[in-house]
MDAnalysis code that builds the backbone (N, CA, C; Angstrom):
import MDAnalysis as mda
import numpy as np

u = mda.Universe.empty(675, n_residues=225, atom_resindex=np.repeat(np.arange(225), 3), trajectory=True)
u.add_TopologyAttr("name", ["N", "CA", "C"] * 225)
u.add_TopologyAttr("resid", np.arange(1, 226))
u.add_TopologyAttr("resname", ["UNK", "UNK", "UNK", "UNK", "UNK", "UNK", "UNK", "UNK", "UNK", "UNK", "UNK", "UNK", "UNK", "UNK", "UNK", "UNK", "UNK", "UNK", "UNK", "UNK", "UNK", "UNK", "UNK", "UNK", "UNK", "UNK", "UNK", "UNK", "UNK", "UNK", "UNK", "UNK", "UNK", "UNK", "UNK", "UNK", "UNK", "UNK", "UNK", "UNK", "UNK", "UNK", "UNK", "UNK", "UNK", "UNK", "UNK", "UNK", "UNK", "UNK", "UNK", "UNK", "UNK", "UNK", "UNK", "UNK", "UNK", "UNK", "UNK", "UNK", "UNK", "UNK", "UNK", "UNK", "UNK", "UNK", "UNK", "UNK", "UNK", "UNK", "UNK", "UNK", "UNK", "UNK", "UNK", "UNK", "UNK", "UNK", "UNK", "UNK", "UNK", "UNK", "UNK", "UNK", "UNK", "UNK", "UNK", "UNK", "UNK", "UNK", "UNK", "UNK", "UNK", "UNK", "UNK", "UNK", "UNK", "UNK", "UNK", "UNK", "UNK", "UNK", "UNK", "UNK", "UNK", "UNK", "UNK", "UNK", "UNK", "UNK", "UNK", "UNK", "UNK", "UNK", "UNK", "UNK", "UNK", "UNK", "UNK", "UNK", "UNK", "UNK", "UNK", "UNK", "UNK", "UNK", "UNK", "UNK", "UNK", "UNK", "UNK", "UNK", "UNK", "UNK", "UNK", "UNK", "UNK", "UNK", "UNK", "UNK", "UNK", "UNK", "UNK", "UNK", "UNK", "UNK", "UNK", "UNK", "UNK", "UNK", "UNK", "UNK", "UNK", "UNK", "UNK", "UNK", "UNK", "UNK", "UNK", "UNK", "UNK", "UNK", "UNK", "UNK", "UNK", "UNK", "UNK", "UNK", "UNK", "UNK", "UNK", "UNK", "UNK", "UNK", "UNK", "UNK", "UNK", "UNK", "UNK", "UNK", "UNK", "UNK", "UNK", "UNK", "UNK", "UNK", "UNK", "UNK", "UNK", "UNK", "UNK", "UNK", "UNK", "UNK", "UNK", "UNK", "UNK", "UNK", "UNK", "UNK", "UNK", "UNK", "UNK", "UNK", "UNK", "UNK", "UNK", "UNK", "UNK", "UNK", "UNK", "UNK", "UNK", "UNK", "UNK", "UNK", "UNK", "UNK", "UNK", "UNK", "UNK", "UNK", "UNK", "UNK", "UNK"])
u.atoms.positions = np.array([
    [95.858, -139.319, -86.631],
    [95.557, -138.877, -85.274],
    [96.641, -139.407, -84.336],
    [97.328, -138.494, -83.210],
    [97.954, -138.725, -82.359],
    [97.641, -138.749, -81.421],
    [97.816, -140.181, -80.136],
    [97.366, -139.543, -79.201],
    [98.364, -138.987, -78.197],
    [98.393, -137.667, -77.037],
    [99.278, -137.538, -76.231],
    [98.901, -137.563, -74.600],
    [99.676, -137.928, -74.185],
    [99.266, -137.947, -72.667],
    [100.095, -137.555, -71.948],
    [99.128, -136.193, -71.352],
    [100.079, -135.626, -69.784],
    [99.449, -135.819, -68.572],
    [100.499, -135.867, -67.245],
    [100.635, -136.152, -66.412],
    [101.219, -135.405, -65.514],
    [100.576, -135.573, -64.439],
    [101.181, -135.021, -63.340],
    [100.412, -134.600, -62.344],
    [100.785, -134.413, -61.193],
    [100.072, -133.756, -59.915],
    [99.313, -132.756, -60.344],
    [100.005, -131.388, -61.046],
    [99.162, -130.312, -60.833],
    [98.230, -130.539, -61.530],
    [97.631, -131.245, -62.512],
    [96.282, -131.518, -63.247],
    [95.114, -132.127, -61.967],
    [95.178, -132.088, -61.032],
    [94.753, -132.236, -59.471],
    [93.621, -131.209, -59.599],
    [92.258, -131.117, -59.076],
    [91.366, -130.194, -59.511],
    [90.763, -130.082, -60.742],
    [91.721, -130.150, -62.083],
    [91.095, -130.219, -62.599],
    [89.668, -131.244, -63.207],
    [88.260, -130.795, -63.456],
    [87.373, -131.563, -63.568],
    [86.997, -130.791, -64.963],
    [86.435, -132.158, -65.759],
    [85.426, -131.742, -67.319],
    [84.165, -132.612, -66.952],
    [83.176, -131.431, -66.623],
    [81.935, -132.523, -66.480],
    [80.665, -132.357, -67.812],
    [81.514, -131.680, -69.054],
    [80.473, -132.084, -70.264],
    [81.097, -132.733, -71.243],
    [80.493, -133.232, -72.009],
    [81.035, -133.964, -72.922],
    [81.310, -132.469, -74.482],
    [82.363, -132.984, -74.965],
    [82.696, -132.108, -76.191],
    [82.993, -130.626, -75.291],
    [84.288, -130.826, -74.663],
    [84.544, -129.316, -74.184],
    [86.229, -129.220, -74.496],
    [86.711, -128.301, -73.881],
    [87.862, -128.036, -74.395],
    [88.596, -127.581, -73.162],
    [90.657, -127.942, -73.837],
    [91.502, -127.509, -73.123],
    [92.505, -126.847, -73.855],
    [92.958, -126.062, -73.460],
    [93.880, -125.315, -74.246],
    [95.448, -125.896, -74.249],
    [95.895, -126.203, -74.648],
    [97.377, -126.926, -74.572],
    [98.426, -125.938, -74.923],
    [99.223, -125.390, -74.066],
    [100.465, -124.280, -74.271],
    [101.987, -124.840, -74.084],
    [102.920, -124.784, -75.262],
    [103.808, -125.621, -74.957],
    [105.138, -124.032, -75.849],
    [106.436, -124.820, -75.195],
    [107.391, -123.685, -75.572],
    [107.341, -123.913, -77.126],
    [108.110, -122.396, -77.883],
    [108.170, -121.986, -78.970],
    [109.402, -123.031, -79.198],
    [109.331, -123.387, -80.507],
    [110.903, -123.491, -81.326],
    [112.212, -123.743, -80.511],
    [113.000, -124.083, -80.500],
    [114.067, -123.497, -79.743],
    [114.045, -123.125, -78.790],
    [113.291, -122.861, -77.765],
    [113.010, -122.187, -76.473],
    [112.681, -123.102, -75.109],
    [113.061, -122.652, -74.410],
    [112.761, -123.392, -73.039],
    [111.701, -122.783, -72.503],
    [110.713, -124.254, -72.239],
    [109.414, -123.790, -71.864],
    [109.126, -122.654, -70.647],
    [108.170, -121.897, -70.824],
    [108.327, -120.743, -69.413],
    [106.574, -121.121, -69.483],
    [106.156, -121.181, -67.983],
    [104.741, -120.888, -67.760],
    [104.452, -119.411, -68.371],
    [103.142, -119.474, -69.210],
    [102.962, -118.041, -69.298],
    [102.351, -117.565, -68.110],
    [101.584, -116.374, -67.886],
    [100.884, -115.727, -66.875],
    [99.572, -115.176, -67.760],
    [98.219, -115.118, -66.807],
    [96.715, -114.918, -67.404],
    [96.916, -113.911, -66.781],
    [96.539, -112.327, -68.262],
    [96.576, -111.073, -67.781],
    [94.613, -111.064, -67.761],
    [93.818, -111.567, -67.563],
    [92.583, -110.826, -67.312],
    [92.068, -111.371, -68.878],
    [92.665, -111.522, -69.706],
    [92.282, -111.645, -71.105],
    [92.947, -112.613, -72.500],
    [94.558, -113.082, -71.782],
    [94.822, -113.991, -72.347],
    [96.553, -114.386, -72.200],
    [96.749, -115.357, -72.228],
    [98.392, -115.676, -71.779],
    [99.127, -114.672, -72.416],
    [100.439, -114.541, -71.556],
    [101.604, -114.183, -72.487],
    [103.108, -114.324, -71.690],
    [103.890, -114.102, -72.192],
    [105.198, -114.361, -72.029],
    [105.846, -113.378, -70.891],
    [107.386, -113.366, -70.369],
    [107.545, -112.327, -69.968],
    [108.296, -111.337, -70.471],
    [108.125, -111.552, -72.134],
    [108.701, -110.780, -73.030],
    [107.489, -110.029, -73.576],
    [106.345, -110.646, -73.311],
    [105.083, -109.633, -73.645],
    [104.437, -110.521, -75.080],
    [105.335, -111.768, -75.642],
    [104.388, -112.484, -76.485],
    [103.614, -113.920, -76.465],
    [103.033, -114.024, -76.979],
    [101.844, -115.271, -76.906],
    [102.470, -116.600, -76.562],
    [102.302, -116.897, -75.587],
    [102.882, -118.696, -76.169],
    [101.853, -119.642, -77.032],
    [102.863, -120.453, -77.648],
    [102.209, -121.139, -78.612],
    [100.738, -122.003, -77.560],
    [100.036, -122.116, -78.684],
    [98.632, -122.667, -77.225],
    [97.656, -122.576, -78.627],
    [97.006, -124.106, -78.458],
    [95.745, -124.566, -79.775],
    [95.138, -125.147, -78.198],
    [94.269, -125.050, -78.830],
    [92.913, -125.933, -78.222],
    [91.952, -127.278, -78.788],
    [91.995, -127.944, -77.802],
    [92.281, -129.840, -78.430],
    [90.886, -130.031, -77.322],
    [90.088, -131.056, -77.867],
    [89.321, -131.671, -77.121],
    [89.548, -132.533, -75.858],
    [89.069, -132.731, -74.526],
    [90.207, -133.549, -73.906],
    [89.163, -135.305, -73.801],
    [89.678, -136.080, -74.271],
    [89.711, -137.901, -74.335],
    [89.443, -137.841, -73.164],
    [89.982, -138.256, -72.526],
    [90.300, -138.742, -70.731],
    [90.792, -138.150, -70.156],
    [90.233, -137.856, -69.068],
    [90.633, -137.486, -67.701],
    [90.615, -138.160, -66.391],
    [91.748, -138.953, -66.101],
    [91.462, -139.761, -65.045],
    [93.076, -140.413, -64.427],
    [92.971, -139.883, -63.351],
    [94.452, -140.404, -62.292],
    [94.937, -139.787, -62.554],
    [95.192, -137.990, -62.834],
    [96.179, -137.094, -63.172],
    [96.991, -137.583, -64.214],
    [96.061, -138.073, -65.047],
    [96.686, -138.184, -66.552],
    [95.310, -137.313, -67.636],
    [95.968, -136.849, -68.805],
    [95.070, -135.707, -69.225],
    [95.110, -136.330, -70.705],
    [94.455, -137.188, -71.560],
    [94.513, -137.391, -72.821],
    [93.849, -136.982, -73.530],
    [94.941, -136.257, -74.845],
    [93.866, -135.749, -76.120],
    [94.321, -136.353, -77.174],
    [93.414, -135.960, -77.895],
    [93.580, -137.313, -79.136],
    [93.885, -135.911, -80.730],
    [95.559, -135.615, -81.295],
    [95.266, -134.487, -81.983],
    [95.581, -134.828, -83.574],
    [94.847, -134.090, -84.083],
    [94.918, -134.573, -85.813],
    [96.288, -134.055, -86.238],
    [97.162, -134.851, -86.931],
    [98.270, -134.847, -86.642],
    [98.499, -134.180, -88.590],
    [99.209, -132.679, -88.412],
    [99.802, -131.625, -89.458],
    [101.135, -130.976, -89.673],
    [101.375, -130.688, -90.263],
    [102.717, -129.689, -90.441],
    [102.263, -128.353, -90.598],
    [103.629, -127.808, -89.469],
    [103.870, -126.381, -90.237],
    [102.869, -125.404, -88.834],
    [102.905, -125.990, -87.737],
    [102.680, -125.315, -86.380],
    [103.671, -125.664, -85.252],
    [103.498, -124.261, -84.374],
    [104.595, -124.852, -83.535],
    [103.867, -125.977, -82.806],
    [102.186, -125.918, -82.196],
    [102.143, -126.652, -81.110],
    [102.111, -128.394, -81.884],
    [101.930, -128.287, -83.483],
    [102.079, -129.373, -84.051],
    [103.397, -130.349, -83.710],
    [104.033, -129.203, -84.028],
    [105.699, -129.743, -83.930],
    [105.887, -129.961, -82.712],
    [105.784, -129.502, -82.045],
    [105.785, -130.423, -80.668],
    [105.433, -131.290, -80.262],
    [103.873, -131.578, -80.613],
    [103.375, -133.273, -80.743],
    [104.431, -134.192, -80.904],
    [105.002, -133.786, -82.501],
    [105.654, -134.675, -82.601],
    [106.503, -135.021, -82.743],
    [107.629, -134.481, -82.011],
    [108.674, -134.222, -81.205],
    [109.128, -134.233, -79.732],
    [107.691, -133.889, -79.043],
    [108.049, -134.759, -77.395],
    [108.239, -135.498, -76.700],
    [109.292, -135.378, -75.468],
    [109.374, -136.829, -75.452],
    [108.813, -136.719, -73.557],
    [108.828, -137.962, -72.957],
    [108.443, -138.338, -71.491],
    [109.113, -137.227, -70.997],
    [108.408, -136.218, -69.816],
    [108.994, -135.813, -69.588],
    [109.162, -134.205, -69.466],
    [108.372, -134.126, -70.929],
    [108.359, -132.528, -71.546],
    [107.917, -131.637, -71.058],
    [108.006, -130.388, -70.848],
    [106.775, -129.801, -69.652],
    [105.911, -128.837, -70.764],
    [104.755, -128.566, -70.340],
    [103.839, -127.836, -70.952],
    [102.556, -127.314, -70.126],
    [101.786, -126.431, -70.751],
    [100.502, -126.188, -69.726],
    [99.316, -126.344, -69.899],
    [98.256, -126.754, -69.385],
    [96.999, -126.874, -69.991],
    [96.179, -125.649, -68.842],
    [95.142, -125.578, -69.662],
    [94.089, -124.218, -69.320],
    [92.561, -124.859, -69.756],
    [91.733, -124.332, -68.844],
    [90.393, -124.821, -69.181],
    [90.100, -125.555, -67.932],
    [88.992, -126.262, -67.514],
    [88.158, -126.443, -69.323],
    [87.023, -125.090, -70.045],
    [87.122, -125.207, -70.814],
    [85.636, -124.684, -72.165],
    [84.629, -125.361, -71.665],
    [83.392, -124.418, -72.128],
    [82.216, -125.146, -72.309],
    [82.475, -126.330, -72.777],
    [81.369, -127.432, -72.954],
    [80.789, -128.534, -73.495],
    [79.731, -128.744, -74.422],
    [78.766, -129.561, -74.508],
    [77.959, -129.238, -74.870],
    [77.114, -130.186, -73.117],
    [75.531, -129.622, -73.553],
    [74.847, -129.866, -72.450],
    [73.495, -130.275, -73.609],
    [73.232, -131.596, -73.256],
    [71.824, -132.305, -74.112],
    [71.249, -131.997, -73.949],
    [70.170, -131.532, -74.865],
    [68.453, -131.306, -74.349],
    [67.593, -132.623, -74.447],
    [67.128, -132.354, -72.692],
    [65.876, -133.573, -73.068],
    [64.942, -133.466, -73.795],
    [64.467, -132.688, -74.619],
    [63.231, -132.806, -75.728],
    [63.814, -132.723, -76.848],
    [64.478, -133.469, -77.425],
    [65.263, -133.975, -78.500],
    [64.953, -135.280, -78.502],
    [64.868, -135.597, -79.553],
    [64.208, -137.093, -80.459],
    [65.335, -137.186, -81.133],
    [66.291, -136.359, -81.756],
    [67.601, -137.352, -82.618],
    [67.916, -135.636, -82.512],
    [69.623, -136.257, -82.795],
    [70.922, -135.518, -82.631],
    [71.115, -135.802, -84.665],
    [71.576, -134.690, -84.822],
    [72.839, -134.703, -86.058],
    [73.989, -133.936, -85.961],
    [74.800, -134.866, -86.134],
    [76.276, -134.960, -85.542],
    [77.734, -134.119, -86.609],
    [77.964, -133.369, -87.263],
    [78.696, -133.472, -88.270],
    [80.071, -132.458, -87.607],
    [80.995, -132.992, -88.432],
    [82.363, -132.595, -88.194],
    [83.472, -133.369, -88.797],
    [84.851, -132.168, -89.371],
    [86.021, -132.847, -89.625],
    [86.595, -133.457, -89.089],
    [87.822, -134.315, -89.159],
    [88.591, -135.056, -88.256],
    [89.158, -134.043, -86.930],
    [88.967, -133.199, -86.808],
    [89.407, -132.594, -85.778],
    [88.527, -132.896, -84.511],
    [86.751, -133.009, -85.555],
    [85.791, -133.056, -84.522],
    [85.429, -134.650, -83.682],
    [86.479, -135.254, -84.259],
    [86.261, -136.917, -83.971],
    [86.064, -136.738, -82.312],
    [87.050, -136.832, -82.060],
    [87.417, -136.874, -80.107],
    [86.172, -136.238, -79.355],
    [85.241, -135.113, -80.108],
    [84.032, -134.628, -79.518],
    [83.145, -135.395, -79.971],
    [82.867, -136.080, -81.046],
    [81.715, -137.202, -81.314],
    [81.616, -138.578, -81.040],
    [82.926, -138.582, -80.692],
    [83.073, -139.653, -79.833],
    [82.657, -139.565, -78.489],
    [82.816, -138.467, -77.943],
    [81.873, -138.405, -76.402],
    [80.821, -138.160, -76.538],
    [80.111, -137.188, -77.533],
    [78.807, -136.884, -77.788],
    [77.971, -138.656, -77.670],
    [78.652, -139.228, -78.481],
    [77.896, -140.692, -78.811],
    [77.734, -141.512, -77.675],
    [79.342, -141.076, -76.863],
    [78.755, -141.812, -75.249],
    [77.743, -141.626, -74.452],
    [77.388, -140.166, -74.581],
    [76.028, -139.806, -73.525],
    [74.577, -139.696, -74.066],
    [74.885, -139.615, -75.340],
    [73.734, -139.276, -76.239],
    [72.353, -140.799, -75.745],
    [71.399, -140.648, -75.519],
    [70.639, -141.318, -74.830],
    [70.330, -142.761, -75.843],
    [70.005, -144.045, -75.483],
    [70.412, -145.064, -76.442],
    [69.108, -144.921, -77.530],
    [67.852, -144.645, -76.793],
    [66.698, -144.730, -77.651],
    [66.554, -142.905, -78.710],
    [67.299, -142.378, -78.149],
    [67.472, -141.278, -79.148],
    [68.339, -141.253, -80.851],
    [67.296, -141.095, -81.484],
    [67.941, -141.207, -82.803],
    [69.609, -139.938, -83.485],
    [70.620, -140.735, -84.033],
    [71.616, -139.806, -83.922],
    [72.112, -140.095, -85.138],
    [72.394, -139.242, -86.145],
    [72.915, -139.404, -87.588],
    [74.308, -138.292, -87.600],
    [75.266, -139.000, -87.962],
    [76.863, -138.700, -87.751],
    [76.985, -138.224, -89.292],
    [78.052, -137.610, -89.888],
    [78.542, -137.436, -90.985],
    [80.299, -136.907, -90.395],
    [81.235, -137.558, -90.995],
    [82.636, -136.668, -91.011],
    [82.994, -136.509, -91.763],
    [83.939, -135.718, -92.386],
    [84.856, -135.430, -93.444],
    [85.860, -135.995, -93.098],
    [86.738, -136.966, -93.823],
    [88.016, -137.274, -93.708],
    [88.802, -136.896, -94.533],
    [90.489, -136.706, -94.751],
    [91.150, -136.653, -95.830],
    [91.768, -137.572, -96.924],
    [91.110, -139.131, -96.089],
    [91.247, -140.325, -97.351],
    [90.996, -141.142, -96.646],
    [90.677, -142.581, -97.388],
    [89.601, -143.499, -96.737],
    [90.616, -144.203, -95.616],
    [92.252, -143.942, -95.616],
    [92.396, -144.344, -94.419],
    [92.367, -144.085, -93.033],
    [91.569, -142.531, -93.059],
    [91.616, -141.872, -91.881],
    [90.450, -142.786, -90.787],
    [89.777, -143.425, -91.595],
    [88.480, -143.529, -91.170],
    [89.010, -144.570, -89.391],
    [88.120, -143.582, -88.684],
    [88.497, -144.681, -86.369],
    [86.668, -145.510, -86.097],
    [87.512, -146.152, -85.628],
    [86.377, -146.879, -85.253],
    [85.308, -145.770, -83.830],
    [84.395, -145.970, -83.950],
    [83.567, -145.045, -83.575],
    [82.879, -145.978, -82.015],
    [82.627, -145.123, -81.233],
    [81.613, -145.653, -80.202],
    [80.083, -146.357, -80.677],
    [80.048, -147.292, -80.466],
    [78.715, -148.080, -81.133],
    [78.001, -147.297, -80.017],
    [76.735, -147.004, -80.822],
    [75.326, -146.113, -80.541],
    [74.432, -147.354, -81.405],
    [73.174, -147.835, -80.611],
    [72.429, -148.339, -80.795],
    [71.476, -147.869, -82.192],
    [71.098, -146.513, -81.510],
    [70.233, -145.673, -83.070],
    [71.217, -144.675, -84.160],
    [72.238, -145.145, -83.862],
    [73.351, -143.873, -84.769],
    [73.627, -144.810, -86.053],
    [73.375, -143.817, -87.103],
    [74.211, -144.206, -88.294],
    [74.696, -142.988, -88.665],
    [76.768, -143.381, -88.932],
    [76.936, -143.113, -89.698],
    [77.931, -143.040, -90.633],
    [78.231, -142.213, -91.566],
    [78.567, -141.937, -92.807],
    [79.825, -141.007, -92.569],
    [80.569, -141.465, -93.558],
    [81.797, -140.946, -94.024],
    [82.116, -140.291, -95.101],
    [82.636, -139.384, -95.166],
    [82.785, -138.503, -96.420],
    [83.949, -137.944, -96.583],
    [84.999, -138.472, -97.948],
    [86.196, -138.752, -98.836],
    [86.414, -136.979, -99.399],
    [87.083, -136.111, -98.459],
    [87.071, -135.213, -99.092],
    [87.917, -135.109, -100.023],
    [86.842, -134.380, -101.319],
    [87.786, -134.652, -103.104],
    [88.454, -132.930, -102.946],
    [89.617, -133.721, -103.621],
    [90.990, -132.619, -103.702],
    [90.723, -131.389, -104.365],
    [91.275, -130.211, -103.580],
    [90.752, -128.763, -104.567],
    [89.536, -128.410, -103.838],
    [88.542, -129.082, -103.342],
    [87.530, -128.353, -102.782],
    [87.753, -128.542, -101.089],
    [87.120, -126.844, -100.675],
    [87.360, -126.485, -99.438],
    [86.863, -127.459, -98.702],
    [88.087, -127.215, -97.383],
    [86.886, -128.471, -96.449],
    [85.685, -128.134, -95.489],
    [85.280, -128.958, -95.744],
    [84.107, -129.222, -94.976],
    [82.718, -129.356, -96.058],
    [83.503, -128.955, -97.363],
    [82.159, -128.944, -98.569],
    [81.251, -130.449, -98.717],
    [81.930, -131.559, -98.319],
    [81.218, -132.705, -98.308],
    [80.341, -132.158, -96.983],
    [80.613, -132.024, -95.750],
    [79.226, -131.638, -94.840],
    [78.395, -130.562, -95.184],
    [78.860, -129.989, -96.047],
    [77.942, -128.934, -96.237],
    [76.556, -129.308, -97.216],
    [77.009, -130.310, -98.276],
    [76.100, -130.461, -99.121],
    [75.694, -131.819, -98.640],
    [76.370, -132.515, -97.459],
    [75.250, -133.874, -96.829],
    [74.344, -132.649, -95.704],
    [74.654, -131.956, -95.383],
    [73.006, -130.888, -93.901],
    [72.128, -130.251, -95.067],
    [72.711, -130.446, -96.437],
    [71.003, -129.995, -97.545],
    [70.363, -130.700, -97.614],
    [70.621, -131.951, -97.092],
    [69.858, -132.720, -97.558],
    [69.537, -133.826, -96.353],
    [69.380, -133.871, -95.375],
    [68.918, -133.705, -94.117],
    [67.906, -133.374, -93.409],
    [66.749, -134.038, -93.319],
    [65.705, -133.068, -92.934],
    [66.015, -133.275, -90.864],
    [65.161, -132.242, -91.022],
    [66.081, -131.573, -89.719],
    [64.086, -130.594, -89.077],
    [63.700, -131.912, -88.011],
    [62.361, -131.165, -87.583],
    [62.635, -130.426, -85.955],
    [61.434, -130.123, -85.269],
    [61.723, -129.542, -84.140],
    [62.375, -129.976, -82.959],
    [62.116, -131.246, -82.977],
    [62.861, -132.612, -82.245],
    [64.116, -132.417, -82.403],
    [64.616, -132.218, -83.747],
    [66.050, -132.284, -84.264],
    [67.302, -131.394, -83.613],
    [68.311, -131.990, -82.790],
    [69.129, -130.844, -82.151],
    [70.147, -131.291, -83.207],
    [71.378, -129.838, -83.744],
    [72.288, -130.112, -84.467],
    [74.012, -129.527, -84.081],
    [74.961, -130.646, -84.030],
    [76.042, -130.084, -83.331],
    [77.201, -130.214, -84.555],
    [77.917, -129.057, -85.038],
    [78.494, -129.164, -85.750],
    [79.989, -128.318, -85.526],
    [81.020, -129.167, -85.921],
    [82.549, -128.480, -85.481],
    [83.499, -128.907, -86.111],
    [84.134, -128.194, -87.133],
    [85.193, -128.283, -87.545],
    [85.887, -127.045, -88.254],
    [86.454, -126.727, -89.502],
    [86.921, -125.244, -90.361],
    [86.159, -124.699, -90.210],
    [86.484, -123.355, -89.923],
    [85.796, -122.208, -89.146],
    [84.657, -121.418, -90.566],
    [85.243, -121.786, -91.815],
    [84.475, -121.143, -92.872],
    [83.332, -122.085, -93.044],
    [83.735, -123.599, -93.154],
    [82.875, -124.278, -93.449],
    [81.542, -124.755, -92.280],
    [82.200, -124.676, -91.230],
    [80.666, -124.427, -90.007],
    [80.201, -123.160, -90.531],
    [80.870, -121.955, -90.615],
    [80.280, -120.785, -91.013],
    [79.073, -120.922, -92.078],
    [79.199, -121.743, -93.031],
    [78.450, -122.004, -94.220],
    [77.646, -122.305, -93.594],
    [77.512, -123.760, -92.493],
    [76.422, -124.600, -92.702],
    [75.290, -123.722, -91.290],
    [76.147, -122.735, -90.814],
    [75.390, -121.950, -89.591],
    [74.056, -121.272, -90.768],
    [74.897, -120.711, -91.601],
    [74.138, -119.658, -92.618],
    [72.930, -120.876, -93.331],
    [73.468, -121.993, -93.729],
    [71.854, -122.186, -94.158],
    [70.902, -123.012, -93.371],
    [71.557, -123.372, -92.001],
    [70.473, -123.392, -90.807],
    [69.762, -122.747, -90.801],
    [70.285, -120.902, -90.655],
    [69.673, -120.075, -89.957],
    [68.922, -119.305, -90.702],
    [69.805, -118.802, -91.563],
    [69.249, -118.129, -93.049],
    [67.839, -118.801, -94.000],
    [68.437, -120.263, -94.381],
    [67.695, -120.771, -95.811],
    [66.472, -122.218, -94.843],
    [66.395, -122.660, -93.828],
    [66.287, -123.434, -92.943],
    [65.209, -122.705, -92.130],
    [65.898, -121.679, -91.210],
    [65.073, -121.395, -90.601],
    [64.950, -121.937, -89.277],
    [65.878, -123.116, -88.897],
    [66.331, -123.696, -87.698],
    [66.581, -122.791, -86.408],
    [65.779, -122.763, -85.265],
    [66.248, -122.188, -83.954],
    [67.908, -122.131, -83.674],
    [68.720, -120.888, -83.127],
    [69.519, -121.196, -83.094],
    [69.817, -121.924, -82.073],
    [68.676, -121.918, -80.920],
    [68.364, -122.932, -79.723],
    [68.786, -123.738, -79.533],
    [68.457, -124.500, -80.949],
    [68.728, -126.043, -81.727],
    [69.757, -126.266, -82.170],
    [71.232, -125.642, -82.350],
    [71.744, -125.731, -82.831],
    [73.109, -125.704, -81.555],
    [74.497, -126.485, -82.158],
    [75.638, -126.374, -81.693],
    [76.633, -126.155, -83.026],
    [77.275, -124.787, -83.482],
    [78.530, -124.534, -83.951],
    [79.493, -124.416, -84.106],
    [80.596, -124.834, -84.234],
    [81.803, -124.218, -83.592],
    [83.299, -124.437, -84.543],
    [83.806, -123.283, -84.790],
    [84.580, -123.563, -85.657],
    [85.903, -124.109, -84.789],
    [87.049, -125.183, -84.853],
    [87.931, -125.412, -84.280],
    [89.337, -124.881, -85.025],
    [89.310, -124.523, -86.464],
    [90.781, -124.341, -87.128],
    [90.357, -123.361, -88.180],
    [91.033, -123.037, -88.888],
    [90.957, -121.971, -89.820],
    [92.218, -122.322, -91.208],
    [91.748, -122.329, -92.112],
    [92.437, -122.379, -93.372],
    [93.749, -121.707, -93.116],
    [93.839, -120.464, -93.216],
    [94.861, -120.124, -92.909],
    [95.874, -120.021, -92.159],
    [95.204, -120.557, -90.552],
    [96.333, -120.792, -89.782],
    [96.959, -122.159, -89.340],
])
């Protein structure tokens, strides 16, 4: 995990008032000198007519026109390569915020699950999450040194899970929410590979039977891209 921090005046206005929401981070292509894109009604673009590079990162902190996100650090993207390659200085754009999530008060315990992508959102989830409310975490990591120290929660336990090589990710969360009991009390927020939330939506909803009321999904990345 990397963390990066931008700055500056124009982040002025901006406010995130839920926990687990999102900003979009747009930074120049390859070789290119950064250009603000422009919002046609439906989504950035260039003034050549193509996309600028732009992922969407949870945002850490927000405070004194400084903007920190905390990003799981890969090869083989542009907005990756830029991470880690920028230096003081760099210019780029942020957009947002995204929804959040928003707690329900008739919830008795939270279950928490997500890949390392989803850390930076369960880490705020755990800040607001109420102290006498019961909260059971699960992540997927990619080896036992990924493992961050977590926000201490009074009623939270949890668990870590060593994803084994060759199998898709997110298959360790998938087969720790079978085995989970999960009652009406129970709210469930889950975010990471877009196939593997996909799975665990399907046997909420499908084999479960879980409100989708009750539920938070959200895929953040995709295998293939």
């Amino acid at each position: 995990m990397m963390r990066v921090v931008l700055g500056g005046p124009e982040l002025a206005g901006l406010t995130i008032a839920e926990p687990a929401a999102s900003v979009r981070l747009l930074v120049a292509w390859p070789s290119e000198p950064f250009e603000m894109p422009t919002w046609n009604g439906n989504e950035f673009l260039l003034t050549d007519g193509r996309r600028p590079a732009l992922r969407t990162f949870t945002p850490a902190v927000l405070a004194d026109d400084e903007l920190t996100l905390d990003i799981v650090r890969h090869r083989g993207g542009a907005v990756s390569d830029w991470v880690e390659t920028a230096v003081p200085g760099e210019p780029c754009a942020v957009s947002g915020p995204g929804r959040g999530e928003v707690l329900d008060p008739e919830a008795d315990r939270y279950v928490l699950l997500g890949d390392e992508t989803a850390i930076p959102a369960i880490e705020q989830l755990l800040g607001v999450i109420a102290d006498d409310t019961e909260v059971e975490v699960h992540v997927e990591i990619v080896d036992n040194h990924a493992h961050l120290d977590l926000p201490t929660h009074p009623s939270a336990t949890v668990t870590w899970h060593v994803a084994a090589a060759g199998n898709p990710p997110g298959s360790t969360l998938r087969r720790a929410v079978e085995e989970i009991a999960i009652d009406e009390a129970t709210r469930v927020w889950a975010a990471g590979e877009a196939a593997a939330v996909q799975s665990i939506r399907k046997h909420l909803f499908d084999e479960r039977g879980t409100p989708r009321s009750h539920t938070t999904i959200r895929g953040y990345w995709k295998v293939a891209r």
